[in-house]
C-alpha positions as a printed NumPy array, in Angstrom:
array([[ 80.228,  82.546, -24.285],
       [ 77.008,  80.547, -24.827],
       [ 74.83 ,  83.284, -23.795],
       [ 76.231,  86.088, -26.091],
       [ 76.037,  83.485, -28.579],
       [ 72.505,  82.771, -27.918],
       [ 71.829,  86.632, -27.508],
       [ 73.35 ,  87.306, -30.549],
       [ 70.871,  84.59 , -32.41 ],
       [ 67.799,  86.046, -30.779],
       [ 68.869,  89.514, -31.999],
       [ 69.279,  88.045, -35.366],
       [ 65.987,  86.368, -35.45 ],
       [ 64.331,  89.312, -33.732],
       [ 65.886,  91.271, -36.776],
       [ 65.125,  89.534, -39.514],
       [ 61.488,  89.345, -38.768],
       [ 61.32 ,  92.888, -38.779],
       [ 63.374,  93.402, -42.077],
       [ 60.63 ,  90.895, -44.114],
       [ 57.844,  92.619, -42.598],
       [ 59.202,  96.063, -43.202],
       [ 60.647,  95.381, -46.568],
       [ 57.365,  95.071, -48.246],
       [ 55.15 ,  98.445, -47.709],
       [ 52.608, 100.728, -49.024],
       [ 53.986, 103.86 , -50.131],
       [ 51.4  , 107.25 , -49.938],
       [ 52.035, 109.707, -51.937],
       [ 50.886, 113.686, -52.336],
       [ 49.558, 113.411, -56.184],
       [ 48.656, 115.678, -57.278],
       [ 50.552, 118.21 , -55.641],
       [ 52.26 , 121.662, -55.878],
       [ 55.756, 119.672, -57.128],
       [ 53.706, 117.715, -59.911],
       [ 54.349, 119.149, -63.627],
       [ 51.273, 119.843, -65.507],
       [ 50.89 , 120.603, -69.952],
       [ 47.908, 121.579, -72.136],
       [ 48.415, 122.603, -75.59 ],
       [ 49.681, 126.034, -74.31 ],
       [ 51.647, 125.812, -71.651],
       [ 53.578, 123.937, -69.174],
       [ 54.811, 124.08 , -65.361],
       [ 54.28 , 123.309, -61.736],
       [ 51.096, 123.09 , -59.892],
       [ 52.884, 125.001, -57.258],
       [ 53.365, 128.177, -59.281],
       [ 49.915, 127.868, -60.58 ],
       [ 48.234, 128.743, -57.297],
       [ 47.851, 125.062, -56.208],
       [ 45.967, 123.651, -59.73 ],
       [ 46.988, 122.139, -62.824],
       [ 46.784, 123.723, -66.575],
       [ 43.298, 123.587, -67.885],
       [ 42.682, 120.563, -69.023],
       [ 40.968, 120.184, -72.806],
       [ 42.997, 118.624, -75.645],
       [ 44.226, 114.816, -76.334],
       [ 47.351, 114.403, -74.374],
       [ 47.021, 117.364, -71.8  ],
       [ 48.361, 115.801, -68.338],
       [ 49.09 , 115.812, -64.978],
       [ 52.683, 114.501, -63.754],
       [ 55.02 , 113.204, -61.473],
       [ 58.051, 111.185, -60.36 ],
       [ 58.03 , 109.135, -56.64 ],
       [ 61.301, 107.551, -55.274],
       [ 59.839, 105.126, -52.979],
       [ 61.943, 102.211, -52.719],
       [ 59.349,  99.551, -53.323],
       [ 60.785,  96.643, -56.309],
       [ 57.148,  96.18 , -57.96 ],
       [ 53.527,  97.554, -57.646],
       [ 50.864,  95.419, -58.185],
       [ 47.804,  98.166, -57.584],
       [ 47.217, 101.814, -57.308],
       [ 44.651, 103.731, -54.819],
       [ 43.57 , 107.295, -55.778],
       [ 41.928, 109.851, -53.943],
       [ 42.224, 113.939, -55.842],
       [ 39.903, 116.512, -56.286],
       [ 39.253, 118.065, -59.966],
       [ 37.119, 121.58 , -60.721],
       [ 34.367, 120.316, -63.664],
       [ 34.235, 123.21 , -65.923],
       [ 32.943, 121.321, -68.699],
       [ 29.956, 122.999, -70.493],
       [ 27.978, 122.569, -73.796],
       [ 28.224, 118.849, -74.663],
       [ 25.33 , 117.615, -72.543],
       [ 25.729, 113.712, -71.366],
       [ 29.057, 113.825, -72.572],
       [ 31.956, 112.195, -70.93 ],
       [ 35.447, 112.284, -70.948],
       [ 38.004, 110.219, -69.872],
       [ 41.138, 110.122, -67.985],
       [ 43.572, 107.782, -68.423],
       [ 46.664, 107.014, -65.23 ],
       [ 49.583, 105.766, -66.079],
       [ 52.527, 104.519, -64.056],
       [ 55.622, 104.553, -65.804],
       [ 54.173, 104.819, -69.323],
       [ 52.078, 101.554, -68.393],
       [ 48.138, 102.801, -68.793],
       [ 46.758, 101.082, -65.834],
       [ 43.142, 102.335, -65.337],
       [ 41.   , 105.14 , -65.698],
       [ 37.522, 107.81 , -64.632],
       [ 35.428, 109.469, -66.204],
       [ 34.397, 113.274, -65.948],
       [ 30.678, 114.073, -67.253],
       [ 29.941, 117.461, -68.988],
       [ 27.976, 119.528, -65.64 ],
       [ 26.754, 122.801, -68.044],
       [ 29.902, 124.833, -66.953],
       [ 29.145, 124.143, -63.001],
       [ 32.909, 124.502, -61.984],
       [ 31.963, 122.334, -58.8  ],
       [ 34.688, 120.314, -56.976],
       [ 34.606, 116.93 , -58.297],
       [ 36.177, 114.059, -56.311],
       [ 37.517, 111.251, -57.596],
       [ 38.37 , 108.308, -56.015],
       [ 39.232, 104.285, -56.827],
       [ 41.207, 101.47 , -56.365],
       [ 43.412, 100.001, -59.594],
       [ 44.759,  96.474, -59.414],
       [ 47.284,  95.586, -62.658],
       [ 49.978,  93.3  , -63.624],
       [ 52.847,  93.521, -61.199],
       [ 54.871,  96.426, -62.279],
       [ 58.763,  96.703, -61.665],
       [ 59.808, 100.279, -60.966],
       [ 63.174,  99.747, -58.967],
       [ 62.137, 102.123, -56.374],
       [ 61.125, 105.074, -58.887],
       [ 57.284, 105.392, -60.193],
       [ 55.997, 108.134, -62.4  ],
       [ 52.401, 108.435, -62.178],
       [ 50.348, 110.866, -64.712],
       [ 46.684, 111.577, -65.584],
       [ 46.121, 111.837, -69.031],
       [ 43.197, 113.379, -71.375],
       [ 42.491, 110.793, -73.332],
       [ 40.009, 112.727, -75.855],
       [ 39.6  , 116.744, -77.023],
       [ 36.993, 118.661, -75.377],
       [ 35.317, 120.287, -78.088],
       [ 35.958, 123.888, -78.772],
       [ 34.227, 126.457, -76.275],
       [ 33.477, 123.299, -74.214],
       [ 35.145, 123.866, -70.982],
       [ 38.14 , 122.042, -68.938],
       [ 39.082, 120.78 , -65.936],
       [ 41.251, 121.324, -63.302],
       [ 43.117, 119.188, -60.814],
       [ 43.946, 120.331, -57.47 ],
       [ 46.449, 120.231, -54.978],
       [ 47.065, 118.386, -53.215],
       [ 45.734, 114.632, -54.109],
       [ 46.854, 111.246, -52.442],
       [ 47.939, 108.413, -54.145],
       [ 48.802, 104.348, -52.353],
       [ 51.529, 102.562, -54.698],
       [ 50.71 ,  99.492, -53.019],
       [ 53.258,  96.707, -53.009],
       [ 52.364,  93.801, -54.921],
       [ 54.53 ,  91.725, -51.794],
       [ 52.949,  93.063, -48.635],
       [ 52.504,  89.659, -46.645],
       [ 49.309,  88.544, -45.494],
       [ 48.698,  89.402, -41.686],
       [ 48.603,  85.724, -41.111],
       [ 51.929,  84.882, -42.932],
       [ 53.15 ,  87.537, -40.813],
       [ 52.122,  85.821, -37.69 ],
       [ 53.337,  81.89 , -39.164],
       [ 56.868,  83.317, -40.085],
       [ 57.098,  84.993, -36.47 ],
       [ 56.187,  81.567, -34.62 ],
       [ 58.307,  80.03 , -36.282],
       [ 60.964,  82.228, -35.696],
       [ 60.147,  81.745, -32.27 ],
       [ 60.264,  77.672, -32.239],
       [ 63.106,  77.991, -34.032],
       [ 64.97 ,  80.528, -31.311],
       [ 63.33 ,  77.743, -28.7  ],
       [ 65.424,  74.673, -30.156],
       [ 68.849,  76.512, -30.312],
       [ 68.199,  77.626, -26.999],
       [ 68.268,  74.004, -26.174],
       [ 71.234,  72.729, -28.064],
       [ 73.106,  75.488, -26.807]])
């Protein structure tokens, strides 16, 4: 009887210190990508049916969206990595800005300069720390024009697909990691004795 019981407790310790490490991940994402819904001022759909690319990209509001069930409570941080055609011509030194939001909470931004109608591949990549947000599993992310493109002036284009880290503003430290299994350990160690 004492060994099942003793079993049993090891199991349970040996399970709960995989549950606390495991219940606080990283989630990657495909953003954009051929499921994410893209507007301009003309028209709306999915990247998917637009050969892999988003709606041209020139007016105040024109975005790039999406909604991710992945499990996680909170997010405390964002990590981007998507490609973008620059089509923007005839405003020379100008920039324009792109706003990301996750859930309707602006949480960062880049910058696209004006490259004389190039249409080169533009990557764009960054990391996006923020007041822990509480999405109860579900997170919308969307990149948003934030200003017009003047008239004549060009677009751009995202691309699919894109990859985006919803990190977990709980992810325990390595070390925490290693303090919570010892004493796990020490702890399976004394009711080994007293049983």
């Amino acid at each position: 009887m004492k060994t099942v019981s003793k079993l049993s407790i090891l199991l349970l310790l040996a399970f709960s210190f995989f549950a606390v490490g495991a219940a606080y991940a990283d989630s990657i994402v495909a953003f954009p990508s051929d499921t994410s819904f893209t507007c301009n001022i003309n028209a709306c759909d999915f990247m998917g049916n637009l050969g892999h690319q988003s709606e041209p990209l020139f007016t105040t509001g024109d975005f790039v969206t999406e909604i991710f069930f992945t499990g996680q409570q909170s997010i405390s941080a964002l990590k981007f990595d998507f490609f973008e055609q620059n089509n923007l011509g005839g405003n020379p030194g100008a920039y324009y800005e792109n706003d990301i939001y996750v859930n309707n909470v602006a949480v960062g931004g880049f910058f696209i300069s004006d490259c004389n109608y190039c249409g080169s591949t533009v990557e764009q990549a960054g990391y996006l720390s923020f007041a822990p947000l509480e999405g109860d599993g579900t997170y919308a992310i969307t990149i948003l024009l934030s200003q017009d493109v003047p008239t004549g002036d060009g677009n751009e284009i995202f691309l699919a697909p894109g990859s985006v880290t919803l990190v977990d503003q709980g992810v325990p430290e390595p070390a925490s990691l290693v303090l919570l299994g010892s004493g796990a350990l020490g702890l399976a160690g004394m009711l080994r004795r007293r049983l």
